[in-house]
N, C-alpha and C positions, 0 to 999 in steps of 0.2 A: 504494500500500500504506500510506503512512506517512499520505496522508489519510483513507484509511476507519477506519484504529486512532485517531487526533483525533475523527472523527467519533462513531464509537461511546464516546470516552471522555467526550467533552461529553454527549452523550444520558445514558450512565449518570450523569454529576454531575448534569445534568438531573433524571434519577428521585429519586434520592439525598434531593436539596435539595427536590423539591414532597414527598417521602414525610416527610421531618425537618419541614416547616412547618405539611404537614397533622395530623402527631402533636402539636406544640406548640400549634397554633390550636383542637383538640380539648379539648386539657387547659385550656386557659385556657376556653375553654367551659363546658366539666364543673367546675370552679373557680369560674366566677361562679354557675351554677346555684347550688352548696351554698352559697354566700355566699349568694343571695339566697332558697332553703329557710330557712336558719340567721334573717334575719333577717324573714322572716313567723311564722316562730315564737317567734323574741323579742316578736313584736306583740301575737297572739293570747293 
């Protein structure tokens, strides 16, 4: 018993932690994008 409730709680920190990294790696994504929009139009 006491192993399946460890089990499922690492799996949900599991989820938790790729959902929170996937959200961050996104934003810094969408963040360079307008940095780099921002500075083709400083060029142009």
């Amino acid at each position: 018993m006491g192993e399946t409730f460890l089990f499922i709680s690492l799996g949900a920190i599991a989820l938790a932690a790729a959902y929170c990294i996937g959200r961050v790696d996104g934003y810094w994504k969408r963040a360079e994008e307008e940095r780099r929009d921002q500075a083709q139009k400083g060029q142009a």
